[in-house]
SEFIZA-3560 file (N, C-alpha, C; in Angstrom, 3 decimals):
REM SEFIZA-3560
<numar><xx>-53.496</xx><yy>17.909</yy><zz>201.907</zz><atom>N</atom></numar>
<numar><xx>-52.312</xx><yy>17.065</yy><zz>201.870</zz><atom>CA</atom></numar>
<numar><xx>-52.688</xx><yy>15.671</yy><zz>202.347</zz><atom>C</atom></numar>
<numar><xx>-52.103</xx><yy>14.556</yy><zz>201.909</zz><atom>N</atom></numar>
<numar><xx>-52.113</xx><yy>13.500</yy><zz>202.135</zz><atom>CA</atom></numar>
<numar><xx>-51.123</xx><yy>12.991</yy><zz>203.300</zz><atom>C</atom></numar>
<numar><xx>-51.723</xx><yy>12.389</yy><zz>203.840</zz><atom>N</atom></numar>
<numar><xx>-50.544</xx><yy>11.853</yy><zz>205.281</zz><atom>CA</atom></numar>
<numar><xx>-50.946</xx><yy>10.329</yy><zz>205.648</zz><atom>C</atom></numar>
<numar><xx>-50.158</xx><yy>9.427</yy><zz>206.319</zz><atom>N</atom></numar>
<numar><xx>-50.375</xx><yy>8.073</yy><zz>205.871</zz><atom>CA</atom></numar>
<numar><xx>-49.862</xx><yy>7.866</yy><zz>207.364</zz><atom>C</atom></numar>
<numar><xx>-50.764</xx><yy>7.400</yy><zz>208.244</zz><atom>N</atom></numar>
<numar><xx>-50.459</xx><yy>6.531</yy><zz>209.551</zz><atom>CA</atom></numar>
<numar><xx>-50.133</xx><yy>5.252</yy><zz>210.442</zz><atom>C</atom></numar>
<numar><xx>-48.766</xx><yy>5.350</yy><zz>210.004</zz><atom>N</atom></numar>
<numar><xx>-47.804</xx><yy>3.954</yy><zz>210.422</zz><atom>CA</atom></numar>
<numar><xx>-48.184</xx><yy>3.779</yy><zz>211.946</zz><atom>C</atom></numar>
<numar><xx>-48.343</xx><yy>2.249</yy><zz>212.350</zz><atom>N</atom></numar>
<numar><xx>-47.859</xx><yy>1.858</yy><zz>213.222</zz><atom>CA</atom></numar>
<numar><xx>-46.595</xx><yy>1.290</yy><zz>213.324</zz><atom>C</atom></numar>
<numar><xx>-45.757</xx><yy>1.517</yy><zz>214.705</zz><atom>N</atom></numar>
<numar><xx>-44.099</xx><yy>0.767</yy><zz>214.389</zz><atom>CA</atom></numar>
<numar><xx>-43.886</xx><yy>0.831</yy><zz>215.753</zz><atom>C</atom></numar>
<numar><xx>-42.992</xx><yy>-0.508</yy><zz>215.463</zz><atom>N</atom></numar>
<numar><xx>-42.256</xx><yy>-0.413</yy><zz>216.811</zz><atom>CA</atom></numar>
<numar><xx>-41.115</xx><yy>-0.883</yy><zz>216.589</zz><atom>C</atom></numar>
<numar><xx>-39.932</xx><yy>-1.147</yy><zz>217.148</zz><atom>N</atom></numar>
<numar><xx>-38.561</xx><yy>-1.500</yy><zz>216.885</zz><atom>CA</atom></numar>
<numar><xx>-38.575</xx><yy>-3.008</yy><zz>216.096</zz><atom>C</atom></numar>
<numar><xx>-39.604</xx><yy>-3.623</yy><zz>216.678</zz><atom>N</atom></numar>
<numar><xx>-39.559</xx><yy>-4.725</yy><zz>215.457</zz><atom>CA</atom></numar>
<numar><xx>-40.631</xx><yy>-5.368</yy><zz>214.301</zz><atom>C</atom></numar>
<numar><xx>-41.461</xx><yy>-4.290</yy><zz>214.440</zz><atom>N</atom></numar>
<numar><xx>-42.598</xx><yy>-4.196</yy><zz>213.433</zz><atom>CA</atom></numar>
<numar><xx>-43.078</xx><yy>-3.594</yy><zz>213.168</zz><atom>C</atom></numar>
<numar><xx>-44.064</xx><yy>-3.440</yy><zz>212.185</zz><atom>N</atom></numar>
<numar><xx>-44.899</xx><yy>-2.589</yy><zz>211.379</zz><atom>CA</atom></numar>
<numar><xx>-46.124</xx><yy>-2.503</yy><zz>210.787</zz><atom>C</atom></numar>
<numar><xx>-47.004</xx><yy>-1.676</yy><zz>210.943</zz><atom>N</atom></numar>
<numar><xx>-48.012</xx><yy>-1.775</yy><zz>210.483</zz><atom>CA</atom></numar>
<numar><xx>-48.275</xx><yy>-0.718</yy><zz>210.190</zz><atom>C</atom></numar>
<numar><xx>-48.196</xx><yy>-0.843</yy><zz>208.244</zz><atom>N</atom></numar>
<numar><xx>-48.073</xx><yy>0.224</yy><zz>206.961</zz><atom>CA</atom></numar>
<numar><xx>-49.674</xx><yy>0.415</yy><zz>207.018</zz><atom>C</atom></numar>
<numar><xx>-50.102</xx><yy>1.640</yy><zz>206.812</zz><atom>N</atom></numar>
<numar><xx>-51.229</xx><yy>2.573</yy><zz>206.392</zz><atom>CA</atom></numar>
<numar><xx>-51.038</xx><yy>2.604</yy><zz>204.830</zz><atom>C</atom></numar>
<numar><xx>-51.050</xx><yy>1.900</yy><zz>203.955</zz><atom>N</atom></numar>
<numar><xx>-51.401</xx><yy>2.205</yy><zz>202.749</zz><atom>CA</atom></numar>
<numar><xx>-52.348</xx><yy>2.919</yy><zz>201.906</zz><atom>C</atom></numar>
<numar><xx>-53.496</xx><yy>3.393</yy><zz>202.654</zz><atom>N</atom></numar>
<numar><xx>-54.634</xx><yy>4.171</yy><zz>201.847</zz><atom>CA</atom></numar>
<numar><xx>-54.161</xx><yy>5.365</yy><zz>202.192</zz><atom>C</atom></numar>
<numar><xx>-54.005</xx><yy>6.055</yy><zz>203.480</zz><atom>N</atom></numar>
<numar><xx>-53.774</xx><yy>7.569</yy><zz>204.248</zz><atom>CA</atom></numar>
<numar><xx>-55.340</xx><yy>8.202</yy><zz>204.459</zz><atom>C</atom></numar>
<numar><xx>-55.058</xx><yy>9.249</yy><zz>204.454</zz><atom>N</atom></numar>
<numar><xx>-56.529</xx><yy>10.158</yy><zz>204.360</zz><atom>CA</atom></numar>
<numar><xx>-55.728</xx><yy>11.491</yy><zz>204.150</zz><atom>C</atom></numar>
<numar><xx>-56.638</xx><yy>12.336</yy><zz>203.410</zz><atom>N</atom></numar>
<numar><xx>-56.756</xx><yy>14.254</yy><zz>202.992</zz><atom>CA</atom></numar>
<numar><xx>-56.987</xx><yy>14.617</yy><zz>204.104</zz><atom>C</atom></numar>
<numar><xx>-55.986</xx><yy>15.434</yy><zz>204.640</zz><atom>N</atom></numar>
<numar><xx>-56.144</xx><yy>16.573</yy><zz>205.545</zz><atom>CA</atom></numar>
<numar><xx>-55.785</xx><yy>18.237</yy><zz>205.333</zz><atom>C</atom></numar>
<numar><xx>-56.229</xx><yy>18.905</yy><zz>206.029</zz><atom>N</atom></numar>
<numar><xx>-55.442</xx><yy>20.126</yy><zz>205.196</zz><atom>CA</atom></numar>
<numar><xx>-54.408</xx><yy>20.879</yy><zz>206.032</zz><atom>C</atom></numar>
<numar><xx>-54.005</xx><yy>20.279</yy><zz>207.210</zz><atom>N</atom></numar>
<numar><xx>-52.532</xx><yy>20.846</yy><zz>207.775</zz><atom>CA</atom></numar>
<numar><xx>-52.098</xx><yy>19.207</yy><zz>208.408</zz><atom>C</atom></numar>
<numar><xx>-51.082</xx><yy>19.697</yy><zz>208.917</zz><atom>N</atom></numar>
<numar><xx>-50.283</xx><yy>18.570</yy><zz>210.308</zz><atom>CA</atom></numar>
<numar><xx>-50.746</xx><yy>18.750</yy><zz>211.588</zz><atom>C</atom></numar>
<numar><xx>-51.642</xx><yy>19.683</yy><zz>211.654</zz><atom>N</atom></numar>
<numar><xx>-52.262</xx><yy>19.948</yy><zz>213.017</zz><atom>CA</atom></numar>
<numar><xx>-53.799</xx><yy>18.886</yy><zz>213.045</zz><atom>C</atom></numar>
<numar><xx>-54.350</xx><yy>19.240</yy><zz>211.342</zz><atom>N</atom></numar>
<numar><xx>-55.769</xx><yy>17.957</yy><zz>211.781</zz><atom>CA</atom></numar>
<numar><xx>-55.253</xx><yy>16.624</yy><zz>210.955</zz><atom>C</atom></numar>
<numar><xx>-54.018</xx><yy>16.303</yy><zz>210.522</zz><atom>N</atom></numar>
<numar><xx>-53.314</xx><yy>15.162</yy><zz>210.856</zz><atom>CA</atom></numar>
<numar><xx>-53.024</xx><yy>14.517</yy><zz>212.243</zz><atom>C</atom></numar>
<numar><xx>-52.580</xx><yy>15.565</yy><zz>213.238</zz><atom>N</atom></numar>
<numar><xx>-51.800</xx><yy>15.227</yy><zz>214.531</zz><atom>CA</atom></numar>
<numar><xx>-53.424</xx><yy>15.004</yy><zz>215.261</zz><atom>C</atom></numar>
<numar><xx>-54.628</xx><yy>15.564</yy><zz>214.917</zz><atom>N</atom></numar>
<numar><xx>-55.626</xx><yy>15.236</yy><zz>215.402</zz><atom>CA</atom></numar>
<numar><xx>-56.652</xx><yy>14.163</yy><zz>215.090</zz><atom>C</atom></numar>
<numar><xx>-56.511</xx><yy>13.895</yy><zz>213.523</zz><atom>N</atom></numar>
<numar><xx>-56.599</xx><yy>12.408</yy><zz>212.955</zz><atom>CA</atom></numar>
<numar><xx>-56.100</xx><yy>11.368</yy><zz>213.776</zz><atom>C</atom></numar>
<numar><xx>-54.712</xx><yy>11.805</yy><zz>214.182</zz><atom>N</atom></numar>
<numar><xx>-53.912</xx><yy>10.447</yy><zz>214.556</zz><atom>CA</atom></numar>
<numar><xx>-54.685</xx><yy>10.358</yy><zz>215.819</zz><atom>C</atom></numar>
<numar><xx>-55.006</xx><yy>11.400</yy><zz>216.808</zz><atom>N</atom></numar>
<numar><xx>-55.179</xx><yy>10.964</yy><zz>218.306</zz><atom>CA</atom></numar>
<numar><xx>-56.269</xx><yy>10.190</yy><zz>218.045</zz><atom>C</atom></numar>
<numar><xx>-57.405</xx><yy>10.883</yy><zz>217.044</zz><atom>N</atom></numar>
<numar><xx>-58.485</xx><yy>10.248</yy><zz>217.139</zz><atom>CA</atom></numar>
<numar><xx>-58.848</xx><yy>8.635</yy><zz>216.830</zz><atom>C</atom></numar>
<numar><xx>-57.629</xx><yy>8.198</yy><zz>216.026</zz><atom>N</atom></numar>
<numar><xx>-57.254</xx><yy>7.175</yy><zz>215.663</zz><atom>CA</atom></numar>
<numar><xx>-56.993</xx><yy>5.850</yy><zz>216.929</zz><atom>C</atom></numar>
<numar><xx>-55.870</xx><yy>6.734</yy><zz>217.993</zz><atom>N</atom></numar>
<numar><xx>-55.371</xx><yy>5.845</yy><zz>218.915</zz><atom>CA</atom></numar>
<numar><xx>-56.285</xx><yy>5.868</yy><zz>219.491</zz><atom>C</atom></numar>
<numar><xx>-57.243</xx><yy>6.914</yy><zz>220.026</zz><atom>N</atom></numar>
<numar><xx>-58.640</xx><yy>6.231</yy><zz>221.145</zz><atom>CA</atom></numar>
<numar><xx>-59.324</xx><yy>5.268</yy><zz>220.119</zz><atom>C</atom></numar>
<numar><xx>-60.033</xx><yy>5.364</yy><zz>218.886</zz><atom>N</atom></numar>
<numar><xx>-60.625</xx><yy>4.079</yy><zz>218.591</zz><atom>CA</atom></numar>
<numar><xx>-59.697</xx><yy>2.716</yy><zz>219.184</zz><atom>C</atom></numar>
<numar><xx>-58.519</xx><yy>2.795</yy><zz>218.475</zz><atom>N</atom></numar>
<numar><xx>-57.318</xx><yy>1.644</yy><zz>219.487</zz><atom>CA</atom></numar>
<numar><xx>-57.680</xx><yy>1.175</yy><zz>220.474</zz><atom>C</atom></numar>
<numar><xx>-57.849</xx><yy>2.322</yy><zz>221.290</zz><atom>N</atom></numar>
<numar><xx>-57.687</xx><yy>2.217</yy><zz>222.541</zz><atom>CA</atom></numar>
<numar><xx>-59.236</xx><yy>1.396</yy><zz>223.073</zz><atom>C</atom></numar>
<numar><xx>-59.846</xx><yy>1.439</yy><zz>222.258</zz><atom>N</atom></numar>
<numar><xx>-61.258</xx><yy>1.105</yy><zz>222.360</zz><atom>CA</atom></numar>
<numar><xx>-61.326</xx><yy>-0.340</yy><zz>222.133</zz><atom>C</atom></numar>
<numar><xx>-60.929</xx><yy>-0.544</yy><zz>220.976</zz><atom>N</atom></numar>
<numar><xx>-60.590</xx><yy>-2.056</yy><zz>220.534</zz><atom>CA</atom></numar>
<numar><xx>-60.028</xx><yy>-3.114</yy><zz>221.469</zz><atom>C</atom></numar>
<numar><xx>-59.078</xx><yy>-2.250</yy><zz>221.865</zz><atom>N</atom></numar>
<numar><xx>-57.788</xx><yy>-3.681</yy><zz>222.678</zz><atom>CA</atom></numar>
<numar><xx>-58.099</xx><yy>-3.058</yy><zz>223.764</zz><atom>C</atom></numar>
<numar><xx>-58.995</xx><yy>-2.301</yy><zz>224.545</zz><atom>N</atom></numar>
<numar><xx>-59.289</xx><yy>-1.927</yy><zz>226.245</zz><atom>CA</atom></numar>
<numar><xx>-57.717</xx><yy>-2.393</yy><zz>227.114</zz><atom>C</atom></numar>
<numar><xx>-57.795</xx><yy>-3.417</yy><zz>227.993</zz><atom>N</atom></numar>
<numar><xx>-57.077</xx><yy>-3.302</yy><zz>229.009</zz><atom>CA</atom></numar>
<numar><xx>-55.640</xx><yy>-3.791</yy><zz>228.465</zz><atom>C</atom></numar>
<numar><xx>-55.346</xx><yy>-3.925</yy><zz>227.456</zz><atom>N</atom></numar>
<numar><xx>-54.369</xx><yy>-4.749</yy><zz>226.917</zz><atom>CA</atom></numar>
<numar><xx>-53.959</xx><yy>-3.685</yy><zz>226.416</zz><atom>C</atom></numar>
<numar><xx>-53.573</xx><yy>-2.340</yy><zz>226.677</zz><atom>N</atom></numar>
<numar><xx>-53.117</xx><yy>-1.271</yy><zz>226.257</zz><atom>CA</atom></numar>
<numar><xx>-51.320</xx><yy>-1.535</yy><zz>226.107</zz><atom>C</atom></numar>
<numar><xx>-51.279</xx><yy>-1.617</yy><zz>227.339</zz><atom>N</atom></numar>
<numar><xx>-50.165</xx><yy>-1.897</yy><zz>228.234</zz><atom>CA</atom></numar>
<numar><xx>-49.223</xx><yy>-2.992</yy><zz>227.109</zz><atom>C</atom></numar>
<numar><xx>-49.621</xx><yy>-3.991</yy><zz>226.526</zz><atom>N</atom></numar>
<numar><xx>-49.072</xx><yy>-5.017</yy><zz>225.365</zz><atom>CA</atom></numar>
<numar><xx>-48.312</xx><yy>-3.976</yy><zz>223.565</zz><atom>C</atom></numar>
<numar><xx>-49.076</xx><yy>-2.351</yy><zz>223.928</zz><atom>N</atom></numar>
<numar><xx>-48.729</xx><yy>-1.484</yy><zz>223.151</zz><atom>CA</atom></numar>
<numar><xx>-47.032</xx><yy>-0.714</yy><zz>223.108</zz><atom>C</atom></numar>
<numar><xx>-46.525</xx><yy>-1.457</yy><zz>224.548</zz><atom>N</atom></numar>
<numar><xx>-45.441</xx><yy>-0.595</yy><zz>224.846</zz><atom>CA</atom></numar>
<numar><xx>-44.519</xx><yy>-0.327</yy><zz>224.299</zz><atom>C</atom></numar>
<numar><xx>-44.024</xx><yy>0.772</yy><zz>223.816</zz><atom>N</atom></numar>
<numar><xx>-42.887</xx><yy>0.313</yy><zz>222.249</zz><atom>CA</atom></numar>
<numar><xx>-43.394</xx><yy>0.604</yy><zz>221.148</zz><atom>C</atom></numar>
<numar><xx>-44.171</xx><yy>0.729</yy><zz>220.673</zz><atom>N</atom></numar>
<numar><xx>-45.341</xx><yy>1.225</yy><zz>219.668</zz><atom>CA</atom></numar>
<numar><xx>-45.460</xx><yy>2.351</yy><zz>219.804</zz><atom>C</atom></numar>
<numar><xx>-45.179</xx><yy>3.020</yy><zz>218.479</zz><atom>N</atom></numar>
<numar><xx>-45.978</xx><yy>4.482</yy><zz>217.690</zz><atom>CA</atom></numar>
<numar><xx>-46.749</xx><yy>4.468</yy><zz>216.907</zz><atom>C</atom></numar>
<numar><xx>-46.871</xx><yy>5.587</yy><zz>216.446</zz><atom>N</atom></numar>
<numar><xx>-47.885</xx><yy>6.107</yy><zz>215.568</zz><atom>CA</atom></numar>
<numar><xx>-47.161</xx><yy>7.282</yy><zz>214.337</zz><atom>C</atom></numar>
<numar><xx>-46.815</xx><yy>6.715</yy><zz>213.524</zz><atom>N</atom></numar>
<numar><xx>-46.043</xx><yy>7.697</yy><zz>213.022</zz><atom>CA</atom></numar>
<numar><xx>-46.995</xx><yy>8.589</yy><zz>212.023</zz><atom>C</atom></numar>
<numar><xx>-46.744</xx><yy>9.621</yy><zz>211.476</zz><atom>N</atom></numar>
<numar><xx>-47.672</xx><yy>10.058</yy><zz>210.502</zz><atom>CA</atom></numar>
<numar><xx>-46.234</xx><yy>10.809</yy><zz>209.545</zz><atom>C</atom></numar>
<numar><xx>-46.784</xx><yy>10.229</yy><zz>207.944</zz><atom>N</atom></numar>
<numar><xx>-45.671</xx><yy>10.257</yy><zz>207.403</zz><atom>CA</atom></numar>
<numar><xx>-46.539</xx><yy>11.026</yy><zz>205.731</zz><atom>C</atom></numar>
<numar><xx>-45.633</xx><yy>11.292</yy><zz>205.201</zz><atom>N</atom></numar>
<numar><xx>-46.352</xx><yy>12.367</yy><zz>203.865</zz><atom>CA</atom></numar>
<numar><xx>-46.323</xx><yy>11.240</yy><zz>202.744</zz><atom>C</atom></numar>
<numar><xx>-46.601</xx><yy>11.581</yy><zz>201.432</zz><atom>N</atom></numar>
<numar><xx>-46.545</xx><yy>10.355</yy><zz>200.845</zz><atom>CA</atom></numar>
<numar><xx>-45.188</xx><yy>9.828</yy><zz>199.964</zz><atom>C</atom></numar>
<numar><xx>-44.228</xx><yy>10.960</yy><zz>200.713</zz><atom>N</atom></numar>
<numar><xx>-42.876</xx><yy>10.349</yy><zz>200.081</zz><atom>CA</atom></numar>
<numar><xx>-41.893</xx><yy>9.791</yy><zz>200.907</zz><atom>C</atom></numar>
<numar><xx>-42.680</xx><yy>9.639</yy><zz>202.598</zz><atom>N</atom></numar>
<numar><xx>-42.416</xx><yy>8.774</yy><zz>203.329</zz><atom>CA</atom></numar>
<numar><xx>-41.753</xx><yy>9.367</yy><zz>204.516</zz><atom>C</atom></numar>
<numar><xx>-41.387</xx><yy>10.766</yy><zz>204.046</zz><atom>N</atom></numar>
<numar><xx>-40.924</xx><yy>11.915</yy><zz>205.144</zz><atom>CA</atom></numar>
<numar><xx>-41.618</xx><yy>11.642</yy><zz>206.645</zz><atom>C</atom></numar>
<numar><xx>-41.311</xx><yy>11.259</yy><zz>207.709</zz><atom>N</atom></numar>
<numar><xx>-41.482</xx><yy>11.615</yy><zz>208.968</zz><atom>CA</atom></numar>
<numar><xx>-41.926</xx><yy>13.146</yy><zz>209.345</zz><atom>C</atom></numar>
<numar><xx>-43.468</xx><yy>13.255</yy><zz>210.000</zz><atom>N</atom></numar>
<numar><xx>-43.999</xx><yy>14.298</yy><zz>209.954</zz><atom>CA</atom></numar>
<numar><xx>-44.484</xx><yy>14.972</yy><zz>211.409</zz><atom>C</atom></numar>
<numar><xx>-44.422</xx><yy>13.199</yy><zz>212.031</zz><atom>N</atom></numar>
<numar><xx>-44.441</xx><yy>13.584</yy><zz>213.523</zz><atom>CA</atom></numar>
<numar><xx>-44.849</xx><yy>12.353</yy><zz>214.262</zz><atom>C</atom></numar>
<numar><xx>-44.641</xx><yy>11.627</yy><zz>215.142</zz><atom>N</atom></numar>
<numar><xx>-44.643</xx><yy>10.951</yy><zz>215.896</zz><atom>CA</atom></numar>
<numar><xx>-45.184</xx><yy>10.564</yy><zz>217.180</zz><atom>C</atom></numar>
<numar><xx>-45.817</xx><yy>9.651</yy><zz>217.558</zz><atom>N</atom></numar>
<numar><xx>-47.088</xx><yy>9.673</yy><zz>218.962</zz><atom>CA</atom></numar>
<numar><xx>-46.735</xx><yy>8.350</yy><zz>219.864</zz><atom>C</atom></numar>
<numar><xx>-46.287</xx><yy>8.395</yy><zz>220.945</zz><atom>N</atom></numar>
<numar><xx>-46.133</xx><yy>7.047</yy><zz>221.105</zz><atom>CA</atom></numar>
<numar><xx>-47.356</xx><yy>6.723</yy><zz>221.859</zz><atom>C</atom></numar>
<numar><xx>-47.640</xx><yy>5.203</yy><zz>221.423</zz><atom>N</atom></numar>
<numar><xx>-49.197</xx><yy>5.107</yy><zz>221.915</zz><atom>CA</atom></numar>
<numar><xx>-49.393</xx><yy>4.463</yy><zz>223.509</zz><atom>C</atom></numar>
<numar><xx>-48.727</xx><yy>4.354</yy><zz>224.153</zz><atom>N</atom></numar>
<numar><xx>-48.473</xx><yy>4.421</yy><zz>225.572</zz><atom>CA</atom></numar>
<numar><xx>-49.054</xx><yy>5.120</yy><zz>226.479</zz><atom>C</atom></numar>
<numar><xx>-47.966</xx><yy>6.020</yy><zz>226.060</zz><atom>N</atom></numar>
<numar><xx>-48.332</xx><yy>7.441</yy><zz>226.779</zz><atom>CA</atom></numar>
<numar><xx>-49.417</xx><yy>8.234</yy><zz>226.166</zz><atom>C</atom></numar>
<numar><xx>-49.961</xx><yy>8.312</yy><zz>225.124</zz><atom>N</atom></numar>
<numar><xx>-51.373</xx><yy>8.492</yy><zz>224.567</zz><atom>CA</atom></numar>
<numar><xx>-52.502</xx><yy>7.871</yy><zz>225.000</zz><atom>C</atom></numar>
<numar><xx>-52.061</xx><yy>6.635</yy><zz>225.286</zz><atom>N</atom></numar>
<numar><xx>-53.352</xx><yy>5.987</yy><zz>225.629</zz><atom>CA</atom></numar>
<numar><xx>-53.551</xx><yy>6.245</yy><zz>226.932</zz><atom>C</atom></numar>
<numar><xx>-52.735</xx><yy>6.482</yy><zz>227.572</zz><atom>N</atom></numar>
<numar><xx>-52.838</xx><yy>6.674</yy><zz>229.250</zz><atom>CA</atom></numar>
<numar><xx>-53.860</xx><yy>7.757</yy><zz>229.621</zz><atom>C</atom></numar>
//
């Protein structure tokens, strides 16, 4: 299955347009973590500027599939 990983926050967005093949919502939900530590890698101490921000992971007809807020992930 295809799943596509939004960033969002109440006043923005940042669309995942390519996605990636996974074969459940479980190594989706593990895609995504693995996703926010690279993040977390990138922007180091400036985590904290993330507050309000998710991670949504969505199917490709745009369905909400599950949700991460990257805050409390990154912590």
């Amino acid at each position: 299955m295809r799943c596509f990983f939004h960033l969002v926050s109440n006043h923005d967005e940042i669309v995942d347009n390519a996605g990636i093949e996974v074969q459940d919502l479980e190594s989706a939900k593990t895609q995504a973590l693995i996703a926010i530590e690279e993040l977390r890698a990138e922007i180091g101490t400036e985590a904290d500027d993330w507050s309000g921000w998710r991670l949504e992971i969505v199917c490709p007809v745009g369905t909400l599939l599950h949700s991460l807020q990257l805050v409390e992930t990154v912590h």
